[in-house]
C-alpha angles and dihedrals in degrees: 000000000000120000135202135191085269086071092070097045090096112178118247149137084302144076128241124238142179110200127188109233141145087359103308146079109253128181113237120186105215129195136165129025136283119265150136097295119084124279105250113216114202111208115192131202146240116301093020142075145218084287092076093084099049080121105047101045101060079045087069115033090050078057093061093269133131108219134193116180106191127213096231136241109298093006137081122012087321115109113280102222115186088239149036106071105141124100090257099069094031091068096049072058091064105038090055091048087052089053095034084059086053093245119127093218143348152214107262101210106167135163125213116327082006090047086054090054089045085051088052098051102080105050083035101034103024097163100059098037118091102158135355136215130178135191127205093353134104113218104269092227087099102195098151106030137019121241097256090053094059098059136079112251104219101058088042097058088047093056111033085104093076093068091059103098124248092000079066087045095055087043113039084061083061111105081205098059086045099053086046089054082050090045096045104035088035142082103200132042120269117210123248094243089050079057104046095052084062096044092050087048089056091047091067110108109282091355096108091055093042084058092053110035095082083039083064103039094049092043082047110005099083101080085048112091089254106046086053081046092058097041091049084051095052091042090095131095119266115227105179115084110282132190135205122197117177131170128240115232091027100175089210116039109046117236099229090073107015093099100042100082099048083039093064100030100038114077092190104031125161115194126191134182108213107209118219103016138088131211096305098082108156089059096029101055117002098163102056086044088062111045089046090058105043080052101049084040094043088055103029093057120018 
């Protein structure tokens, strides 16, 4: 069956937007009021869409906050460019989102590949970036252990397949190949209909490379200029309050380094351990997301 962007505009307890910023059109769910407490921006990860956070967003705005949660570049119902997939340029994304939607600055809350962008913004975007979380993601400055060595050996073999470009393509659409990244990366179970709504998602025309296509430059992109350019960037302190969630039993960063690099860089850091849950936080263990993060928020900036 053919897809198209309306498949991902799943009603909710949200509104729908499409917001003109760096350049693109990017869909933006958007729910609260404004106030005097911070936006929070919502920044999923690969292979997921704006719909991982359906739990996360009525959480907060029950707790006082506006929310938007973006479909990324290249995913969802945002434009799917042929380029611009490094974290550079993610995060100016995310900066012009932030000022498209008429706030000064935001929250930056991410998970995984979009925990690694949340984690850049404040070295790369300092003016909209007033505090930073990140589930299931190390900081990239990678000042204590290489990324290879982060990571757990066995998923990552499984699933190298998926950064060669096309063959990944082909794979990633598969609700097969989804439920086994939830399978490998995660702790608890997640349902066959959960699957099926991101595989769908990917199925939309140039969404399954636009997932991936991060995934490749930050596995390959940091010999590259560019990529040397980005890590001397992120190697500053961050000032603003930053949080840390991490699951427990997280079948693809291993536990024993995943906190050094945000210790020594962050001046305000939080760090949790989640039990009972792997990398897929937001499905695994909603609950305990949410509550971590009206607290942290409730104390960081109020």
């Amino acid at each position: 069956m053919n897809r198209d962007y309306s498949d991902v505009l799943i009603e909710g307890p949200w509104e729908h937007e499409f917001v003109s910023a760096h350049g693109g059109r990017f869909h933006v769910v958007t729910a609260g009021q404004a106030s005097t407490r911070p936006l929070v921006v919502l920044l999923h990860s690969t292979p997921l869409f704006w719909w991982q956070w359906r739990h996360v967003i009525p959480a907060l705005t029950e707790a006082g906050y506006r929310v938007a949660a973006m479909d990324m570049r290249g995913t969802g119902a945002s434009d799917k460019p042929p380029s611009g997939y490094d974290q550079i340029t993610l995060t100016r994304d995310v900066a012009g989102v932030i000022r498209s939607l008429g706030a000064r600055n935001a929250v930056i809350v991410g998970h995984g590949l979009g925990a690694i962008t949340a984690w850049s913004m404040p070295a790369l975007q300092p003016a909209v970036t007033r505090g930073v979380a990140a589930l299931s993601a190390p900081h990239p400055a990678r000042l204590h252990a290489s990324l290879r060595a982060s990571l757990h050996k066995r998923p990552v073999s499984r699933l190298a397949g998926l950064g060669i470009p096309s063959l990944g393509e082909r794979r990633i659409a598969r609700a097969n190949t989804v439920s086994l990244v939830f399978d490998h990366l995660g702790h608890q179970p997640v349902p066959g209909q959960i699957v099926d709504v991101y595989a769908n998602a990917l199925r939309i025309p140039f969404a399954a490379r636009g997932s991936l296509e991060p995934l490749r430059w930050y596995a390959r992109g940091m010999p590259t200029p560019l990529g040397r350019r980005y890590v001397q960037a992120i190697r500053t302190g961050i000032s603003v309050p930053a949080l840390q969630l991490h699951g427990a039993h997280d079948g693809l960063l291993r536990r024993e380094v995943i906190a050094a690099d945000s210790m020594a860089l962050c001046m305000n850091l939080r760090f949790e351990m989640i039990s009972d849950a792997g990398f897929f936080l937001t499905e695994e263990a909603p609950d305990t997301v949410n509550d971590l993060l009206v607290d942290w928020l409730g104390k960081s900036f109020e």
